[in-house]
N, C-alpha and C positions, 0 to 999 in steps of 0.2 A: 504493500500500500504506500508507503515511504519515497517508494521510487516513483511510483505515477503519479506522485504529487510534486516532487523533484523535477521530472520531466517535464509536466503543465507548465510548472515557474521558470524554467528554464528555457524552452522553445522559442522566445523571443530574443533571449541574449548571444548575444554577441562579443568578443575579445573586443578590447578597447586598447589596443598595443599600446602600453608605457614606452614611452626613450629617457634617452640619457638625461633629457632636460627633466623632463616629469619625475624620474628616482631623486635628482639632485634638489629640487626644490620641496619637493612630498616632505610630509614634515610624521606622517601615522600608515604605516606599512604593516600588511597581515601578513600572516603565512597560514597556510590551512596544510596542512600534513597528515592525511590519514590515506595509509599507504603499506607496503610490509614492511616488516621489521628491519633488515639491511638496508631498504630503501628508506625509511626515516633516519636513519644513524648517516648516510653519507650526505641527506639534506642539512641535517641538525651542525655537518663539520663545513658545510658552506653558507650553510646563512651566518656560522659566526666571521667566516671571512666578509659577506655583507658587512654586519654589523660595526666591525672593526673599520670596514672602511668609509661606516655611514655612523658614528657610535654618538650623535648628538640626534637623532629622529627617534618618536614612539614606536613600541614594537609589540604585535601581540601575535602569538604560536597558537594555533587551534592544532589538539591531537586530541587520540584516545588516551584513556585513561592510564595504559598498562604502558604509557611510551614517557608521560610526564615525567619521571626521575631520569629519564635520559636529557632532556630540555633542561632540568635540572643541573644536569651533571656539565652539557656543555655548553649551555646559557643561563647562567644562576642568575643574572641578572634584567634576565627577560620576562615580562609576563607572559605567563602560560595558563589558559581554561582546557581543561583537560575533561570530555565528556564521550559518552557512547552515543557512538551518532545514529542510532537505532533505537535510543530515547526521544521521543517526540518531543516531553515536555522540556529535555536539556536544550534539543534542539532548535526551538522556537525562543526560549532563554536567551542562547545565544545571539540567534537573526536579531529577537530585537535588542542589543547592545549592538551590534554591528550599524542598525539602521541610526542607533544614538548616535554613535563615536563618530559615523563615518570615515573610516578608512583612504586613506588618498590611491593606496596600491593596493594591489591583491596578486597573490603568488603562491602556488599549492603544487611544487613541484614533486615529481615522482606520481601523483597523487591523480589519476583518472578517471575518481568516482563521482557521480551526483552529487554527493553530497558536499566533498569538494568544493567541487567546481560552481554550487549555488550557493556557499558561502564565501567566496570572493568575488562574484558579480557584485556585490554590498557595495565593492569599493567603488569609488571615481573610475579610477581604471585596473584593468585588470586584462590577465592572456590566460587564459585556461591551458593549462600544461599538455592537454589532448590537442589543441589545437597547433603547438610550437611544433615549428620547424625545426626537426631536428636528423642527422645518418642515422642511417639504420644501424650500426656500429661505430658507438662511439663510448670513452671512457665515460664510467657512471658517475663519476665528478665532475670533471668537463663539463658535458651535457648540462649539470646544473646549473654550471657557474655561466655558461652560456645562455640560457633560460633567465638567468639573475643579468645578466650584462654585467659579468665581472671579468676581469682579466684574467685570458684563459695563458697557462705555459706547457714548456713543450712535456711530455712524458717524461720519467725518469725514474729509476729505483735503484734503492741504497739495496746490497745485500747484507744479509746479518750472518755474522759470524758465531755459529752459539757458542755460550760458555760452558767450562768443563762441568762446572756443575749449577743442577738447577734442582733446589730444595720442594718446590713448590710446583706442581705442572698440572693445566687445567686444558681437558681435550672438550673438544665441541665437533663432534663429530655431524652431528645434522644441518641438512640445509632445507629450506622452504623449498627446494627444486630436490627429490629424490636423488635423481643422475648429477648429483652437486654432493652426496651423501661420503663420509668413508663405509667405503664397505665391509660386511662383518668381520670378515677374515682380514682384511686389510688393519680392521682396528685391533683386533687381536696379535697381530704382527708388531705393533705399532707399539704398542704397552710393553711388549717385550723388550724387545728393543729399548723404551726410554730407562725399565727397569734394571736391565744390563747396565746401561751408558751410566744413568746417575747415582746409581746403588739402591735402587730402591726408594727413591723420592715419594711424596706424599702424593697420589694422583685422584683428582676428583674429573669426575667423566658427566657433562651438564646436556641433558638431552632432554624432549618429550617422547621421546621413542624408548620403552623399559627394556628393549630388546640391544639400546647401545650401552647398557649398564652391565660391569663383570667384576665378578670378585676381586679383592684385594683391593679393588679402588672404591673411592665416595662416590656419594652421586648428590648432584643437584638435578630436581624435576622443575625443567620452564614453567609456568603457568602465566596464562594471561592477566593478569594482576600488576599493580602499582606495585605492592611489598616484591612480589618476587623480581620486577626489575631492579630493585633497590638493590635486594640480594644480588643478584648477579652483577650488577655493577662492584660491587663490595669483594666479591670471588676474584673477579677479575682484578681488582685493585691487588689484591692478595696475593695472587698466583706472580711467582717468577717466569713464568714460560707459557705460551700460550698453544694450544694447538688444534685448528681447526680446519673445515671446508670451507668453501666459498659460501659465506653464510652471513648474520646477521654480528656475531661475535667476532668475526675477522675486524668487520669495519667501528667494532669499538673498540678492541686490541689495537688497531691501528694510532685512532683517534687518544688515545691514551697512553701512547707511544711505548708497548710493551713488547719484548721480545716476544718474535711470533713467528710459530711454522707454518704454512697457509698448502695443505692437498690441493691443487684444483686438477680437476678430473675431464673438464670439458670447457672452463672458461681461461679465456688467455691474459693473462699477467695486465697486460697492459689496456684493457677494460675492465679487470674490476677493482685492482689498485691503484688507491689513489697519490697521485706524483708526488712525489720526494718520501716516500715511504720506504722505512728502512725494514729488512723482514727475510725469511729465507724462502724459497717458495720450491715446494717438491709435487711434479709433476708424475699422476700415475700414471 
């Protein structure tokens, strides 16, 4: 029902293309971010590049509820309303603070839902992120910062050298895309191995899948929730070593500059990391 009312509202609008003059004088800019997991985490690491380079304008982040300690984590000093946009009454909540504030821009990259994309039409102007031109192949940062009109640079990546030893090693074996996944035997291989290398290090294995959980190691279980992101940020802070797929955990390990082993199985280096990231990357 949500959506055919989404649709009604929507049918009339139209992208109102911001430029550089319009960003430079806008003085109250949105973002609407509801979108998955990885892809809110590479948004959240270039609106602070916005930010920084626009850091005297208003700013307010619409997410879900289970993403707000991430906004937290690497815009603590941003407002953020944090709702289920499957809540009508939050819904409507918000619209009208939108229709109050009036917003000068509107910007919900990554982000190709209804819901969206009808709460950035609110603004003055605004580009629906379905509508941007964008390669069909191009770095998942980039593309933002190009969406934002930020200055985009060339590719690059630092390698990491690992240390002899790492006390602390936290595997993130799942991705939102299966064929992104390690796979079982693979992660089984994997443990051994880190358990040879570091003597026996402390290893916590963070999935929704019980199927990536195996003896000898902890487990942390995702769940869609505010506290569990909290937790998982915390894990992460914690862990000396990171180890995952091309996943949602990669791009916070990045973002929090922690040494990181990155499996990609089917995606190529230089589309999902993002430049000047230092990190090892082992290719099945």
């Amino acid at each position: 029902m949500i959506n055919l009312y989404l649709k009604y509202k929507l049918k009339d609008k139209v992208s109102a293309l911001p430029d550089d003059v319009d960003i430079a004088k806008s003085k109250k800019i949105l973002f609407s971010i509801f979108t998955r997991y990885g892809d809110t985490v590479i948004d959240l690491v270039v609106i602070k590049e916005f930010v920084d380079l626009f850091p005297q304008k208003k700013y307010l982040i619409l997410c879900p509820t289970q993403m707000k300690p991430y906004v937290n984590e690497f815009l603590p000093n941003i407002e953020c309303i944090a709702f289920n946009k499957r809540n009508l009454f939050k819904l409507f909540k918000v619209i009208r603070l939108l229709k109050k504030r009036m917003f000068d821009i509107g910007f919900n990259p990554w982000s190709n839902g209804l819901d969206s994309s009808y709460l950035i039409s609110h603004c003055k102007k605004f580009i629906f992120y379905k509508d941007f031109d964008k390669p069909a192949i191009i770095n998942h940062y980039q593309v933002v910062r190009r969406y934002l009109k930020l200055p985009e640079n060339d590719w690059s990546r630092k390698e990491l050298i690992l240390k002899e030893s790492y006390k602390k090693i936290l595997i993130c074996p799942q991705s939102t895309d299966i064929k992104r996944n390690i796979q079982s035997e693979d992660l089984n291989r994997l443990i051994l191995y880190l358990q040879k290398k570091y003597h026996h290090p402390e290893i916590v294995i963070a999935s929704m899948n019980k199927s990536d959980f195996r003896n000898g190691c902890e487990k942390f279980v995702f769940k869609k929730t505010a506290n569990s992101s909290r937790m998982f940020i915390d894990l992460v802070k914690k862990s000396s070593l990171i180890v995952c797929a091309d996943s949602g955990p990669l791009h916070i390990a990045m973002a929090l500059k922690k040494d990181t082993l990155v499996f990609l199985r089917s995606t190529l280096p230089e589309i999902v990391i993002n430049s000047g990231s230092r990190l090892k990357v082992n290719k099945f």
